[in-house]
C-alpha positions as CSV (number, residue, x, y, z in Angstrom):
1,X,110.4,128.0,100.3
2,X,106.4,128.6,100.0
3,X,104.3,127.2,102.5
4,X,102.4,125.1,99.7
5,X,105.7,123.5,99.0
6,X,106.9,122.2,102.4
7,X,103.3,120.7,102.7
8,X,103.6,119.1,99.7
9,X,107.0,117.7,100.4
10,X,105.2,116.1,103.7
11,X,102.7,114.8,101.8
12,X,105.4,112.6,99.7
13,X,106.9,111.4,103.0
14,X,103.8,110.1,104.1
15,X,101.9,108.9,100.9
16,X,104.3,109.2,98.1
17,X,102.9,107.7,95.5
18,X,100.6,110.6,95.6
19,X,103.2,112.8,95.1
20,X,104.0,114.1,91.3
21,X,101.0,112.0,89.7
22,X,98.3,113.4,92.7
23,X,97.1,111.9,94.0
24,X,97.5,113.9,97.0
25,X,98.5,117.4,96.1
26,X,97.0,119.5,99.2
27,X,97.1,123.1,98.9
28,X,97.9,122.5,102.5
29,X,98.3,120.2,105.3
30,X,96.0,120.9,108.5
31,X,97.9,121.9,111.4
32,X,98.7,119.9,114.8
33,X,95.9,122.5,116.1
34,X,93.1,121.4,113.4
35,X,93.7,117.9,115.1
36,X,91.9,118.5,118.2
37,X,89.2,120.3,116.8
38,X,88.2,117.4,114.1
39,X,85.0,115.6,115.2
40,X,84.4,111.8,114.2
41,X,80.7,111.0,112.7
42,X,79.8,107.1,113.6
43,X,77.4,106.1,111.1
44,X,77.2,102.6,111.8
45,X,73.9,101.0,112.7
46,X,74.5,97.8,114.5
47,X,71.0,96.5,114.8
48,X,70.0,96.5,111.7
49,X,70.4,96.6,107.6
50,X,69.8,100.7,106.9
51,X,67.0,101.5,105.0
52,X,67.7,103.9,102.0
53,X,66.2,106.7,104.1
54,X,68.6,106.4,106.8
55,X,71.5,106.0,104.0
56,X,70.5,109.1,103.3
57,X,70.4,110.6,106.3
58,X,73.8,109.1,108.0
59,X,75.6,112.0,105.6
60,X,72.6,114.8,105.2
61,X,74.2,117.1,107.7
62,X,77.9,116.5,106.3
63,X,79.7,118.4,103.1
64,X,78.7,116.6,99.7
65,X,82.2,114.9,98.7
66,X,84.9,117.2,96.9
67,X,83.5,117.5,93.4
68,X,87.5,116.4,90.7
69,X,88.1,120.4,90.5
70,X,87.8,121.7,93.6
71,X,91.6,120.8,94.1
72,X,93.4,124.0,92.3
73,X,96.1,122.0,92.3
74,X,95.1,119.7,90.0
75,X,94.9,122.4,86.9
76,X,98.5,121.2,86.2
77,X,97.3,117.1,85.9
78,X,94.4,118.5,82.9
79,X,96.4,121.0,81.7
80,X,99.4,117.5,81.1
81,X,96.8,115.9,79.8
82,X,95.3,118.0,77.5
83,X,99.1,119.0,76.0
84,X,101.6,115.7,76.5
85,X,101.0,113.6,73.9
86,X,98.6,110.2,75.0
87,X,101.4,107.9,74.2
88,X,104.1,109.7,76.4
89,X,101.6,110.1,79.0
90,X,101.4,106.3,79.3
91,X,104.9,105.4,78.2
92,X,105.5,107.0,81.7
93,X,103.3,104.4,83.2
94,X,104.1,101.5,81.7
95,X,107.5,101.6,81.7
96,X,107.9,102.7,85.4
97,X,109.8,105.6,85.1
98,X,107.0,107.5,87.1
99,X,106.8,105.0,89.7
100,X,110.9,105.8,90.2
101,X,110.4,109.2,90.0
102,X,107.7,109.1,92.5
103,X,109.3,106.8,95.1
104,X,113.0,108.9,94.5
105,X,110.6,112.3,95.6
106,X,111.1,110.4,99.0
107,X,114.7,111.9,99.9
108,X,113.1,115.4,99.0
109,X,110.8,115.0,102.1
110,X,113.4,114.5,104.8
111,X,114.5,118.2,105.2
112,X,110.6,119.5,106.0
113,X,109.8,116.8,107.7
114,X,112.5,117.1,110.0
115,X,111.7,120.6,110.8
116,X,107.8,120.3,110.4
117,X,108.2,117.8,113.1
118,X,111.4,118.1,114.6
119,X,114.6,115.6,114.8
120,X,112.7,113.2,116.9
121,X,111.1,112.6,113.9
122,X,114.1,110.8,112.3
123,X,115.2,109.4,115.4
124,X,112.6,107.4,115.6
125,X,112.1,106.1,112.3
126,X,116.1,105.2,112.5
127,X,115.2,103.5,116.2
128,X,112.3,101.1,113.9
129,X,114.8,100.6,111.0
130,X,117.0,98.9,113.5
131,X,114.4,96.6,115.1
132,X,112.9,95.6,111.5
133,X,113.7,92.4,110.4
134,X,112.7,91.5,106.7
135,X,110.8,88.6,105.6
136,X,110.9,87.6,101.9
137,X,107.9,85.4,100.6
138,X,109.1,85.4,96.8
139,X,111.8,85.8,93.9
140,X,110.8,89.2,93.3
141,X,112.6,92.1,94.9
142,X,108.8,94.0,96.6
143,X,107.7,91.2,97.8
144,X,108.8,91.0,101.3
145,X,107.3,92.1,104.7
146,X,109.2,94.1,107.1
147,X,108.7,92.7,110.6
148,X,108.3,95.6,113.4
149,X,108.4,94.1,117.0
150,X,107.3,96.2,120.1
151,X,110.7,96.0,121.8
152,X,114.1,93.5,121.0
153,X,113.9,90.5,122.3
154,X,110.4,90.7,123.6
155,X,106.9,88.9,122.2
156,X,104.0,91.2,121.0
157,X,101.7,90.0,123.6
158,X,98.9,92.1,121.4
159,X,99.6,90.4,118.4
160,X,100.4,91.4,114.9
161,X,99.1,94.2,112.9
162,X,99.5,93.5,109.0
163,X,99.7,97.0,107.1
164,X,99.3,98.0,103.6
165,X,100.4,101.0,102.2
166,X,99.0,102.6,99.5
167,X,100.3,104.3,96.3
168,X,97.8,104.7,93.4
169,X,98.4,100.9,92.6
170,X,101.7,102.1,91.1
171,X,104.1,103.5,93.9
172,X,105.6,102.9,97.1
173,X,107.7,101.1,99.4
174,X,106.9,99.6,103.1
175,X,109.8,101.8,104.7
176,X,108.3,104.7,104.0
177,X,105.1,104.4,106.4
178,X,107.4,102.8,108.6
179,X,106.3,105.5,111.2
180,X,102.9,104.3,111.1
181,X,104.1,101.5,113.1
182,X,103.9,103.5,115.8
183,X,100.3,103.7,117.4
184,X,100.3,99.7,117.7
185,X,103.6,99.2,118.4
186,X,102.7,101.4,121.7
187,X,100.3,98.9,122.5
188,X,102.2,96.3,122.4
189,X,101.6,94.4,118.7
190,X,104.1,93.6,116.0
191,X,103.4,95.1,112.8
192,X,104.2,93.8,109.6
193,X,104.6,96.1,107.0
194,X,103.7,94.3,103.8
195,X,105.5,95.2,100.5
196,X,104.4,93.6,97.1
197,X,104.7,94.8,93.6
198,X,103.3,97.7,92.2
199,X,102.5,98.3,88.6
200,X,103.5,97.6,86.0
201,X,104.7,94.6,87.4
202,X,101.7,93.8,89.0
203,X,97.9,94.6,88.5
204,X,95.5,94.8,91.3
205,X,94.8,90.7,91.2
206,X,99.1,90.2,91.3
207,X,98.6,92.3,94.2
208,X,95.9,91.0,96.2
209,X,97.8,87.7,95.8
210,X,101.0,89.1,97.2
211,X,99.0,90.5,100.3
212,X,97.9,86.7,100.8
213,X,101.6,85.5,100.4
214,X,102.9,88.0,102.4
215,X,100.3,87.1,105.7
216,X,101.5,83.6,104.7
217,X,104.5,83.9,105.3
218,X,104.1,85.5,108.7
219,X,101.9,82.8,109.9
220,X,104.8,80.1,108.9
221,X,108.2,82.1,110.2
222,X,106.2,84.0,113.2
223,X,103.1,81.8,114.5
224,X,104.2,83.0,117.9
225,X,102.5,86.3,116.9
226,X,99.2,84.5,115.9
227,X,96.4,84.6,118.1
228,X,94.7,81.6,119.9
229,X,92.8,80.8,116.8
230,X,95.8,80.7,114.5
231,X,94.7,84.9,113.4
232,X,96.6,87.7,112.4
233,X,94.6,90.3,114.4
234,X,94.0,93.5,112.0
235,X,94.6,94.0,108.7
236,X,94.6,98.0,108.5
237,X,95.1,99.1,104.7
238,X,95.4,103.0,103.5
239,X,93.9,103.9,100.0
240,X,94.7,101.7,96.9
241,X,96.0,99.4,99.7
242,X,92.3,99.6,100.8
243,X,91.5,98.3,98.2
244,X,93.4,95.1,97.6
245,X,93.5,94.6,100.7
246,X,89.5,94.1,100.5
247,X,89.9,92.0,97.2
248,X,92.3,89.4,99.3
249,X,89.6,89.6,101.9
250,X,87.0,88.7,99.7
251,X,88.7,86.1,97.3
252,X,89.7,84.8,100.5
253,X,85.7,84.3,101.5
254,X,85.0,83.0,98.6
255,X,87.8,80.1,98.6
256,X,86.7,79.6,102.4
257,X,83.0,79.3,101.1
258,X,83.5,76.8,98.4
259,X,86.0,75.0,101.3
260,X,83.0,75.0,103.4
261,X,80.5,73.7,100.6
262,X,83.0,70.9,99.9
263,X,83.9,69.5,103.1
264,X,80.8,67.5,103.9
265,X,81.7,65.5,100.6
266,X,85.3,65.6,101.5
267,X,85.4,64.3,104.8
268,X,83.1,61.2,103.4
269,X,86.3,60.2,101.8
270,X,88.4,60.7,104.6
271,X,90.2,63.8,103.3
272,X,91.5,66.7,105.7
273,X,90.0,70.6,104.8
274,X,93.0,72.9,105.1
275,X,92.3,76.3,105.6
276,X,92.9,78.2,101.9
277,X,95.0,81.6,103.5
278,X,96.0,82.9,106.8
279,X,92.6,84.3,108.7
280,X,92.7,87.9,110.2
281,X,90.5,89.2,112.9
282,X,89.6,92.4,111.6
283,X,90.1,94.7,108.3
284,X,90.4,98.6,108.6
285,X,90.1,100.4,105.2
286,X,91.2,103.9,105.5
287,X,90.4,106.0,102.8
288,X,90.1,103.3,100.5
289,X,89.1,102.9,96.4
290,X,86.4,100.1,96.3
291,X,84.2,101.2,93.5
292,X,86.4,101.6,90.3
293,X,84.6,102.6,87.3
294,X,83.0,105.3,89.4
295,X,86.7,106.3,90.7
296,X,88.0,106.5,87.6
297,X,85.3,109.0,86.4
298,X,86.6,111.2,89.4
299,X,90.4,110.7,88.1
300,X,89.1,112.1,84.9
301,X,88.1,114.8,86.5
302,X,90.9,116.0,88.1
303,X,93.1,115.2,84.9
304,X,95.1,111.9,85.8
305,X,93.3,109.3,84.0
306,X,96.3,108.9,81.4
307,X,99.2,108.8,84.3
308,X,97.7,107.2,86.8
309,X,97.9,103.1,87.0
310,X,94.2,102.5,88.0
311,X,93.5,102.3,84.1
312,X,95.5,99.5,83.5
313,X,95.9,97.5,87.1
314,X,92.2,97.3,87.2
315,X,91.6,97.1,83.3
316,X,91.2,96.5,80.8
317,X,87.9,98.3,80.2
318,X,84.8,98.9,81.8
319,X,84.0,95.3,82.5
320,X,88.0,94.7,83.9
321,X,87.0,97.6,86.2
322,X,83.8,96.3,87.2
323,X,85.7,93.1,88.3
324,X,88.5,95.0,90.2
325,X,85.5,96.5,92.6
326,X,84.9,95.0,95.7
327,X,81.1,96.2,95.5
328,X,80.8,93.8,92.2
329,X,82.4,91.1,93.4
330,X,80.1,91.1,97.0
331,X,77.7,90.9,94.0
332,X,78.8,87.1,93.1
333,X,81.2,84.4,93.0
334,X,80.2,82.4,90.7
335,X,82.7,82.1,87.5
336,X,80.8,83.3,84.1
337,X,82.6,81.4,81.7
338,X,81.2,78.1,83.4
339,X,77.4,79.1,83.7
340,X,76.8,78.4,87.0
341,X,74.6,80.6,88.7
342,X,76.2,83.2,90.8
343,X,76.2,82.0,94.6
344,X,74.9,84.8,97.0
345,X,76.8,85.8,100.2
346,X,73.7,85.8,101.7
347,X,70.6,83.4,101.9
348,X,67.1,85.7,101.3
349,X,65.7,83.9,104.2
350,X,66.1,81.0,106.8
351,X,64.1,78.1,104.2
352,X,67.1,79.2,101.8
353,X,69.4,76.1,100.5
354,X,72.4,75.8,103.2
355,X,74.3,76.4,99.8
356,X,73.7,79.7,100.4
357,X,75.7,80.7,103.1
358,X,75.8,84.3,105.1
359,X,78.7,86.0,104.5
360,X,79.3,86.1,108.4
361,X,81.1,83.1,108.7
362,X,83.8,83.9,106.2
363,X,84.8,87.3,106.8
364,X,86.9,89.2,110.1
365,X,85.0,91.9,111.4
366,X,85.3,95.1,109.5
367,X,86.3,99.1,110.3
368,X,86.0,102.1,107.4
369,X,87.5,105.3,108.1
370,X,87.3,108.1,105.8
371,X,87.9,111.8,105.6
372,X,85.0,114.0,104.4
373,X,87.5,116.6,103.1
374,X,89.2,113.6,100.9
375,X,89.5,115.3,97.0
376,X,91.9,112.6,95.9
377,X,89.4,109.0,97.3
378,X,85.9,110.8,97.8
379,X,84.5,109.6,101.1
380,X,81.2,108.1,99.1
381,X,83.7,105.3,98.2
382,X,83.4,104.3,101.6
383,X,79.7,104.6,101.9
384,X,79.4,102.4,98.9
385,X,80.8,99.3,100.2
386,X,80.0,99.8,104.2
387,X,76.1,99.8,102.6
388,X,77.0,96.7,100.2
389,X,79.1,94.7,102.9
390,X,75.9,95.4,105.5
391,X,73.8,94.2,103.2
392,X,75.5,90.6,102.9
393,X,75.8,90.6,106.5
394,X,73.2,88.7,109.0
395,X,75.1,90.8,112.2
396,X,75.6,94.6,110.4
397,X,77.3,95.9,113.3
398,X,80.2,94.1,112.0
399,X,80.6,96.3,110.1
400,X,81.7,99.6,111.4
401,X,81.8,103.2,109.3
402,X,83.7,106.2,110.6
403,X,83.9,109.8,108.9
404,X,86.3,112.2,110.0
405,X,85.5,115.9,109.2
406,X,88.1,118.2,107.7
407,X,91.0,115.7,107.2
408,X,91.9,114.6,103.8
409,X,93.6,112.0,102.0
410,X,97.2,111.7,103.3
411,X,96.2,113.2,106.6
412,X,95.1,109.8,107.6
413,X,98.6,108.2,107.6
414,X,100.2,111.3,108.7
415,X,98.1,110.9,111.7
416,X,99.1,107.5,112.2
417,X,102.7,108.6,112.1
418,X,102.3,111.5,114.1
419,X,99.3,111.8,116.0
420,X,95.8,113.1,115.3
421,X,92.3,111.7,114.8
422,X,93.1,109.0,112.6
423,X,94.9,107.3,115.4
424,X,92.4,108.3,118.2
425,X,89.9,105.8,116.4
426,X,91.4,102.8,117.5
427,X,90.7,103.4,121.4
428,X,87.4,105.1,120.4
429,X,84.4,104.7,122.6
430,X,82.5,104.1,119.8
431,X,84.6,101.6,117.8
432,X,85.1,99.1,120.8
433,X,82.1,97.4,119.1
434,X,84.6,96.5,116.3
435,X,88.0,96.2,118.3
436,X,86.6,94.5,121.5
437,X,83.7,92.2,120.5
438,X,84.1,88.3,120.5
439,X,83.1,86.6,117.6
440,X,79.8,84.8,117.7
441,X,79.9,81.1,117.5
């Protein structure tokens, strides 16, 4: 079998609703060797709000991001969309055929992957299948978290570690990144390996819902896994899971700001505030999607607009796309139809109406990793809403930025499954800022 095919059938284990529709063809997989010699750039700048001229100059000495055809691979996407008919293309979509197709690549994967990365490989994702427990937290059949503890019988005296996998909105299943359980299971946290339904029977808003359900639920059946202040510790998401992930975060700010606006008048009357979802301690996007309309020019690009379900999860439209982005809706949250003026996550100075709360109080602290080499999510993605999020932010360090040179897309979970860089970053020196840091009061 040709090299470019075993890697490819890798890929699908890790990230398989790239496979077949993309979103993560790699001519090839770096090998265990490239690992080591990958170097992490920390752009963060915790004092301070950066100025355009050190936007600028965070990235001038790194590769400009992979430009939609500089993946050969992804002649076959434009030539099917240049020749299938429109209609088929997105029959195929809609009526979830791909997304089966995609997810069934899955069985394809086992053969390479257990001799890519020998039988250990499989016995250890057998030894997590028998210690994961499933959780349902609705009637339909993805929405259910699979419960990973460190060891049977024991408590995770680290916590829990919520994880969303990703898929192009339209694919995947929690046991297949089961293995990326791994790296926090070793030090001692439950993970919690969110499932929730993927397009078509869901868009992006069904899904950021589900993520909220699904912590929920873990904070009713496990609060022994909470944290002193009632806190799933990390929220780490991979790709379109990045991205909902962030939307949950942020609709989850803005109920928690309107909460806070309300309870002055509320506890005049006697009333109890009740916290709207279950708080986390920290999100980690990895190689997430956060600016839509300008990913969706890139999925043109590279061919996939018609297969792909970021048209109509996030959609309809240019204006349904700006909505989906978590840069717009930093933006505002006031509602449109009602005419109220948009409320700002952050005051423009102290004299500023208390109204006008800083985004600080109702967000967890905040980690973006991304691979410079990524031609399926173009690291800019992630500069876009690190600068945007800093922006709202009266503390910026919160706000942490990581780029990883040569790694790509799916390399990020592989190296959660299997070591590399990717999982390096959690113990890094220069990420303890994020991991370590108590809150301020």
């Amino acid at each position: 079998m040709p090299s470019w095919s075993k890697h490819r059938l890798i890929g699908a284990f890790a990230f398989v609703g790239l496979v077949a529709t993309t979103f993560a063809f790699q001519p090839h997989a770096p090998s265990r060797a490239a690992f080591s010699r990958t170097t992490l750039r920390d752009s963060s700048s915790p004092a301070a709000s950066l100025t355009n001229t050190e936007q600028s100059r965070r990235t001038s000495d790194l590769p400009p991001p992979p430009c939609p055809r500089s993946n050969p691979a992804d002649d076959l996407f434009r030539s099917i969309r240049d020749t299938w008919p429109v209609w088929f293309q997105n029959f195929l979509r809609e009526s979830g055929l791909l997304r089966s197709v995609e997810d069934a690549l899955i069985l394809l994967a086992v053969p390479e992957l257990l001799r890519t990365y020998g039988p250990h490989a499989i016995e250890t994702f057998v030894q997590l299948s028998k210690r994961t427990t499933q959780i349902p937290y609705g009637d339909h059949s993805m929405q259910f978290v699979d419960l990973i503890e460190p060891t049977d019988g024991s408590s995770a005296n680290g916590g829990v570690v919520a994880f969303v996998h990703g898929g192009a909105w339209g694919s995947g299943k929690p046991w297949m990144y089961r293995l990326a359980a791994l790296p926090f299971l070793e030090a001692n946290q439950a993970v919690a390996m969110l499932g929730y339904r993927t397009y078509p029977d869901a868009d992006v808003n069904g899904q950021a819902e589900d993520i909220g359900s699904a912590l929920d639920v873990i904070a009713r059946t496990r609060p022994d896994l909470l944290d002193d202040q009632g806190r799933i510790d990390a929220l780490v998401c991979h790709s379109s899971g990045a991205h909902i992930g962030l939307l949950h975060v942020l609709e989850a700010a803005r109920a928690s700001f309107a909460m806070e606006r309300n309870a002055t008048a509320l506890s005049t009357t006697g009333s109890v505030v009740m916290p709207t979802s279950t708080p986390i301690g920290r999100f980690v996007g990895i190689s997430g999607v956060y600016c839509i309309p300008s990913h969706y020019e890139y999925e043109r690009g590279r061919g996939v607009d018609q297969l792909s379900s970021l048209r109509a999860a996030n959609g309809p439209g240019h204006d349904g796309f700006r909505e989906a982005s978590p840069v717009y809706r930093l933006e505002c949250f006031g509602d449109d139809n009602d005419e109220e003026e948009c409320v700002l996550l952050r005051a423009e100075s102290d004299e500023d109406s208390r109204e006008a709360m800083v985004l600080d109080n109702h967000v967890p602290d905040m980690l973006f990793v991304h691979g410079v080499d990524d031609n399926v999510v173009q690291y800019n993605q992630t500069n876009i809403i690190v600068d945007a999020i800093r922006s709202s932010l009266g503390e910026p360090g919160r706000c942490q930025e990581v780029l990883i040179e040569n790694i790509g897309h799916a390399d990020t979970v592989l190296h959660l499954m299997f070591g590399g860089v990717t999982r390096d970053v959690r113990s890094a020196q220069n990420l303890k800022i994020c991991q370590d840091r108590p809150r301020e009061p």
